[in-house]
N, C-alpha and C positions, 0 to 999 in steps of 0.2 A: 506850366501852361495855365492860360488863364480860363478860369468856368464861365465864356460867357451868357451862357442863356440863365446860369446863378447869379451872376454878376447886374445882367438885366432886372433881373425878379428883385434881388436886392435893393436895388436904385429906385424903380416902380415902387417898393412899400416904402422904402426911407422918404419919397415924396407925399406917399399918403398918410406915412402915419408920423409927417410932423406938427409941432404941439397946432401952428399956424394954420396950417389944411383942417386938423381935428375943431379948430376953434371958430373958424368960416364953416363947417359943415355944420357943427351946433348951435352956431346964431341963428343959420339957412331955419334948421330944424325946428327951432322955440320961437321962431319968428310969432308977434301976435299973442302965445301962448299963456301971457301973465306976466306980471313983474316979479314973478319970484322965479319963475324958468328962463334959464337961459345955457351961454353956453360952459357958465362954471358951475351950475346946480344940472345941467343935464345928465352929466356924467353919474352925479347920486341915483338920481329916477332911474336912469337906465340898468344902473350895475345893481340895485334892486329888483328891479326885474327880473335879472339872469339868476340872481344867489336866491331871492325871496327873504322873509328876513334873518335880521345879520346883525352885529355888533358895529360898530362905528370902524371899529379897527379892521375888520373883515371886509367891509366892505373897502376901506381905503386900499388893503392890498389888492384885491379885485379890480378897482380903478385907478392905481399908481398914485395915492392921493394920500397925506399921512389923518390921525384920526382926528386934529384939531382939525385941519381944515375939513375933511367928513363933516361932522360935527357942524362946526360953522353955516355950511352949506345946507346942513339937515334940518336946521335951526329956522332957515327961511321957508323952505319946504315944508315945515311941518306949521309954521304960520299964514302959511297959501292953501292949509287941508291936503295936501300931497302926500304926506308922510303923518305917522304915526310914531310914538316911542310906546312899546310896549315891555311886558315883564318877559325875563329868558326863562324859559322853563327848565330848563337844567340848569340854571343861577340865578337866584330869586337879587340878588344883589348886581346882576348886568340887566343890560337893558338892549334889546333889538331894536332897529330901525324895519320899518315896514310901508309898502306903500297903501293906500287907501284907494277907494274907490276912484274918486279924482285924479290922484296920482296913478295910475293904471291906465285909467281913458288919457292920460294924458300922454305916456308912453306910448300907446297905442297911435295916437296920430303923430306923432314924431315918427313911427316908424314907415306907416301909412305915407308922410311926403317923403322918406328916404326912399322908402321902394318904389315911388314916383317917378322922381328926380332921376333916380336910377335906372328906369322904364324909359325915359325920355332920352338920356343920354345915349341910349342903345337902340330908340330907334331906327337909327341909319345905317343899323348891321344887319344885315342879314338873318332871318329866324335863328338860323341851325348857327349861327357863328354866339348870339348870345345863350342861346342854349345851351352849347359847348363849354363854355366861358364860366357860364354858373356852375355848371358842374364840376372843370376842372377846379375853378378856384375853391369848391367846396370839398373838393378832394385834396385838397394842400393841406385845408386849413385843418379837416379832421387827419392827415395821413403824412403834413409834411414835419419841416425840422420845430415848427413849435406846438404841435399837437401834446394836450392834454400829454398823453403815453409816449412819447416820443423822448430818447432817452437827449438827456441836456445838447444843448449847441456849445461846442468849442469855445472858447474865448475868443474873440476877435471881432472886426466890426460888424456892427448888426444895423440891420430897418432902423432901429431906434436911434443908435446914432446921429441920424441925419437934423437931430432936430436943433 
């Protein structure tokens, strides 16, 4: 028998989270932002944010990204004042990536029109329906099959597939 309200959910994230959708929302987001932000350097600023600083390769797992291309992207970043390389303090021979002042403010209004954008789109629900909505879906994300603590997912087709 088939799980469709899984089945559903499944479908809904395979169309949000392909690379395509992810790549139109990050243009939407760095629009204006600089010539060194966009939608393949957004991903570094952003996933900087979440970890704070990181090594090239940390940060690539964190963003799906391997450390040359990191690297690469951090490269422009840190020549737009966005990023910093600083020393690791538990390995005087790695090096962290870090955001700066600018890269911060900058993060900050990407998020600023995402939560916009997203304000907008939900104007025409009903209070208690986007209400509901954020909640639920922040309850998946901490509680459901890919939460941090949440023991692995089966092998089989995933969201990510779809891309």
């Amino acid at each position: 028998m088939t799980n469709t309200t899984g089945n559903d959910i499944a479908h809904a994230l395979g169309l949000l989270l392909r690379r395509g959708t992810r790549a139109r929302i990050y243009a939407h987001l760095t629009d204006g932002l600089g010539e060194a932000v966009d939608e393949l350097t957004y991903p570094v600023l952003s996933g900087l944010a979440r970890t704070g600083p990181c090594s090239a390769a940390d940060l690539g797992r964190e963003v799906g990204l391997d450390r040359t291309t990191v690297t690469r992207r951090a490269d422009r970043l840190e020549r737009a004042g966005l990023l910093r390389r600083e020393p690791d303090p538990a390995d005087g021979r790695a090096t962290l990536l870090a955001l700066t002042d600018d890269g911060r403010s900058t993060v900050a209004a990407t998020r600023d029109r995402l939560a916009t954008a997203i304000a907008a789109s939900l104007a025409s629900w009903p209070q208690t329906d986007a209400q509901d909505f954020a909640r639920l879906l922040r309850r998946f994300v901490e509680q459901g099959p890919f939460a941090d603590q949440s023991p692995s997912v089966e092998q089989g087709p995933s969201a990510a597939d779809h891309d």
